[in-house]
C-alpha positions in Angstrom: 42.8 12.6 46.0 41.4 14.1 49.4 43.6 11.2 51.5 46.5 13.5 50.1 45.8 16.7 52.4 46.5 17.9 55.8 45.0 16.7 58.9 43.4 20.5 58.9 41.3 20.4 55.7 39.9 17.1 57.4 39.7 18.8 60.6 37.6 21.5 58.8 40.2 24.1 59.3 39.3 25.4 55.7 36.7 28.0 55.3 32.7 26.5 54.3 33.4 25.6 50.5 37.2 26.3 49.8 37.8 22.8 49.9 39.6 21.2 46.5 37.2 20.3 43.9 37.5 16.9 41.8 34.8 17.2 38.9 35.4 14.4 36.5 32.6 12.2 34.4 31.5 8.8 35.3 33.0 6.6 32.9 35.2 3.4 32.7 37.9 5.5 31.5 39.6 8.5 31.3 38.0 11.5 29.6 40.0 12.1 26.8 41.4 15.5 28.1 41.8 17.0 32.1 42.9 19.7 33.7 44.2 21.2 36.5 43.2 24.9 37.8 45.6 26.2 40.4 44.5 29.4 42.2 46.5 32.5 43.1 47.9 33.6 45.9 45.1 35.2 47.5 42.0 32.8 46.1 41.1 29.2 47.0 39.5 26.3 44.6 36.1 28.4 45.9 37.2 31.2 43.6 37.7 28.9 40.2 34.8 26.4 41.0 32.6 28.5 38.1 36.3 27.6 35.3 36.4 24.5 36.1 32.3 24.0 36.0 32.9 25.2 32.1 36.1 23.1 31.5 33.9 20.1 32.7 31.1 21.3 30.5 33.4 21.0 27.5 34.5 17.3 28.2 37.4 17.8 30.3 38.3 16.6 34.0 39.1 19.0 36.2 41.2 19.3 39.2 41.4 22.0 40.9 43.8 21.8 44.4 43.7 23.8 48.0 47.5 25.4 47.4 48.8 24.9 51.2 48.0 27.6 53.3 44.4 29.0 51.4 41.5 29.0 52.4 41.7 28.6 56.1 39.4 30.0 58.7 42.5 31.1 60.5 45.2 31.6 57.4 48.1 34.3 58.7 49.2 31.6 61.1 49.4 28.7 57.9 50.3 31.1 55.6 53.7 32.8 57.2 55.3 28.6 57.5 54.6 27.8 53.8 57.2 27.3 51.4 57.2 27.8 48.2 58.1 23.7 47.7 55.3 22.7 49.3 52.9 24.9 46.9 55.1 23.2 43.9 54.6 19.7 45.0 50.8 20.1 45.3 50.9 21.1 41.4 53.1 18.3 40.9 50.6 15.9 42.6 47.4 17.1 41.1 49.3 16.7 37.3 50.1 13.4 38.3 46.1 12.3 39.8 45.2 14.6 36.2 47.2 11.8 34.3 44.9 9.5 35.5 42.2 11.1 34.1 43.0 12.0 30.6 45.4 13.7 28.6 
């Protein structure tokens, strides 16, 4: 999941906590339902930790993905070179890892 980003969420580019959140039960298989919580424009995985804490709560798997450009420490210079492709294929990949994880 995390081997997916940028060199700048490993380079701890992203604001303390903002990072994408994986919250999925031990088992030997899949839960038998996941989701994945995408943020708006102006919030960060940060902002829907509490959701997905309840979503988890209820059985599910959660995913919830740093959209390119959010939650940086320096974000206006990330943010104005983002295209709206990129944000579209890092749904796309967190619905495929969510596939993995249950229904």
């Amino acid at each position: 999941w995390t081997s997916h980003y940028p060199p700048w969420i490993a380079a701890k580019a992203t604001r303390p906590g903002y990072d994408p959140e994986l919250i999925i039960h031990l088992r030997a298989s899949p839960a038998g339902n996941a989701i994945v919580l995408v943020h708006g424009l102006t919030d960060s995985p940060f902002l829907m930790r509490a959701v997905g804490k309840g979503f988890y709560e209820m059985g599910f798997n959660v995913l919830i993905p740093l959209m390119p450009a959010h939650g940086l420490k320096q974000p206006a210079e990330k943010m104005e070179r983002v295209r709206v492709k990129e944000w579209q294929d890092e749904v796309s990949f967190a619905v495929q890892c969510a596939q993995e994880l249950g229904q």
